[in-house]
C-alpha positions in Angstrom: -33.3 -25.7 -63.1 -34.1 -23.3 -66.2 -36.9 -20.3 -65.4 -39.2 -19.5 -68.2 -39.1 -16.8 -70.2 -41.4 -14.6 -67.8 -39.2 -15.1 -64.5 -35.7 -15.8 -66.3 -33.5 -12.7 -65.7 -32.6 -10.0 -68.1 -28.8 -9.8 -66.7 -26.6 -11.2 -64.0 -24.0 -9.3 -62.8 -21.1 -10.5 -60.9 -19.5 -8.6 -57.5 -16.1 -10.1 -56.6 -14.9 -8.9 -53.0 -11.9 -7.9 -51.5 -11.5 -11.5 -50.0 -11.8 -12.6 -53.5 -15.4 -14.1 -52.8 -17.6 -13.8 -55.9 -21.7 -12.9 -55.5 -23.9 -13.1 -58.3 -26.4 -10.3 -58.5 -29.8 -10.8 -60.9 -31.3 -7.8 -62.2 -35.1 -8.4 -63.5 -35.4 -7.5 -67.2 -37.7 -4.2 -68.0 -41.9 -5.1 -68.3 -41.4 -8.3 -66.3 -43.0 -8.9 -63.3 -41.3 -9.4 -59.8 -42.4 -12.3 -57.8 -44.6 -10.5 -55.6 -46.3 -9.1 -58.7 -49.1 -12.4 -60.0 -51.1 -12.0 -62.6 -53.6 -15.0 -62.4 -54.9 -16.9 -59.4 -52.2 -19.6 -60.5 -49.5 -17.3 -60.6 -51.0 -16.2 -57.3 -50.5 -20.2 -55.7 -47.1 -20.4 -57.2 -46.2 -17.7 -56.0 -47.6 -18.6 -52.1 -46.1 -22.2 -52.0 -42.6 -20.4 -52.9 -42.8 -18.2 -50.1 -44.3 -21.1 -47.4 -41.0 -22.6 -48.5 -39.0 -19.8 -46.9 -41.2 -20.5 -43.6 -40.1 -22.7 -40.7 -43.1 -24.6 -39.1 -41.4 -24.7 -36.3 -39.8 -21.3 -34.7 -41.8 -19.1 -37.8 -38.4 -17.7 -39.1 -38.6 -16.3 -43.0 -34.9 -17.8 -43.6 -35.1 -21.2 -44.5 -33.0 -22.6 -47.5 -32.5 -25.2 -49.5 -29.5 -27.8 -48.8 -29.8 -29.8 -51.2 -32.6 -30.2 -54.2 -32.5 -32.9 -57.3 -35.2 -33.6 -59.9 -38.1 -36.0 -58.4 -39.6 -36.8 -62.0 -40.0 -34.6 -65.0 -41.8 -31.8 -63.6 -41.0 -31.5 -59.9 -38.6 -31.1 -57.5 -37.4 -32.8 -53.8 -35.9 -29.8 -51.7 -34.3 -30.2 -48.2 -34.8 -27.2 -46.3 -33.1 -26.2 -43.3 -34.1 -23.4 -40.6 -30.5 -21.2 -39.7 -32.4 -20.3 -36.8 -33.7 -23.4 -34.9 -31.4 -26.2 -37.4 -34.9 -27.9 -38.4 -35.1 -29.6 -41.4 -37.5 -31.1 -44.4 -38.2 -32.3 -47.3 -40.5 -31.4 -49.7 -41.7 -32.0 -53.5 -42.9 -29.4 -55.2 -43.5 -28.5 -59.4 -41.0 -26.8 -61.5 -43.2 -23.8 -61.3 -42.8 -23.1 -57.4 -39.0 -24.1 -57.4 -38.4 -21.5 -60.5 -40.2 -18.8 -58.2 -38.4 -19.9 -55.2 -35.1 -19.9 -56.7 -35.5 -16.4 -57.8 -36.6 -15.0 -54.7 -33.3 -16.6 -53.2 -31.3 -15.2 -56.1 -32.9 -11.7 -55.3 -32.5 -12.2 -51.4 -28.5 -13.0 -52.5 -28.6 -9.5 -54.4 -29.8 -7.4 -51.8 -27.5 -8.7 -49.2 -25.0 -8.1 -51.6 -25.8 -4.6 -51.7 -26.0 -4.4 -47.7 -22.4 -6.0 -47.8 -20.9 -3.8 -50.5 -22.4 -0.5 -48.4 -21.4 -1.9 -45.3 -17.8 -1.8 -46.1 -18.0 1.1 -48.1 -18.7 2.7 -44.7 -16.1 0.9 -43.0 -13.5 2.3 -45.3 -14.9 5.8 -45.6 -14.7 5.5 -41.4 -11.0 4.5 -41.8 -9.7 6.5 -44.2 -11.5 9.3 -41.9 -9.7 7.9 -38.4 -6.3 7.9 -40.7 -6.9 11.9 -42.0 -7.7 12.9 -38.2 -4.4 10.8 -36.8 -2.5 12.7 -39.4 -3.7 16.2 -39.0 -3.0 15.3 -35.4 0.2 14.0 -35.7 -1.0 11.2 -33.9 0.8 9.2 -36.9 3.9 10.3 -38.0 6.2 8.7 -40.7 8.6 6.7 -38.6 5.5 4.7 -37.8 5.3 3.0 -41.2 
C-alpha cells in the first residue's frame, strides 16, 4: 500500500528499545496536511470512513485494527478488523483512498505511543537512578553489596 504524494511522509524515523524492539515513527513533511486537516468534501468522506474504521459497532471502542488486509481488485482493499476490547471482528472493503488515510492514522497512533513509551521509561530510570543516589548518601548501599 503506497500513499500519494499528499499523505506520503516526509521522514521515518526509527526508535530501537532497550529490549531490542524497533518502532517506526512517521514525521509529516512541512505544508502537508494532517489527516484531520480535509480540504474538499471528498477529502472530508475519506477522511470519515478511515476513522469509522477505528470504531467498534459493538462496545464503541476507538481501538480497532487491522489483522490482516490484501488487495480486493485494483483500487480497494479487504481489511479484518478486530476490537482489543470486546475481541469482535470484521471485514470490510474499502478504496485505496480510505486505507492510505487509515494506515497513516495507525502509523501516527504507533508514533505517539512511542513517545509515551520512550517518556515513560525515561521516568522510570530518572526514579531509579534517584532511589540508588538516596541509598547511597544513606549508606543504605554499601560496596560489599555489589
Amino acid at each position: 500500500m503506497t500513499p500519494d504524494n499528499d499523505t506520503h511522509p516526509a521522514s521515518i524515523e526509527y526508535l530501537v528499545l532497550r529490549d531490542g524492539r524497533a518502532i517506526e515513527i512517521v514525521h509529516l513533511g512541512e505544508g502537508r496536511e494532517a489527516p484531520g486537516a480535509p480540504s474538499s468534501a471528498r477529502d472530508a468522506e475519506i477522511a470519515c470512513a478511515a476513522a469509522d474504521l477505528a470504531h467498534c459497532a459493538a462496545c464503541g471502542s476507538t481501538l480497532v485494527q487491522p489483522v490482516e488486509w490484501e488487495e480486493e481488485g485494483p483500487r480497494h482493499w479487504r481489511l479484518e478488523l478486530r476490537c482489543p476490547n470486546c475481541e469482535a471482528r470484521g471485514t470490510v472493503v474499502v478504496e485505496d483512498a480510505v486505507v492510505d488515510r487509515y494506515d497513516l492514522a495507525l502509523e501516527q497512533a504507533a508514533a505517539a505511543l512511542a513517545r509515551q513509551l520512550h517518556d515513560i521509561v525515561q521516568l522510570g530510570i530518572e526514579d531509579e537512578v534517584r532511589s540508588l543516589s538516596v541509598a547511597l548518601e544513606t549508606g543504605l548501599l554499601v560496596p560489599e553489596d555489589f
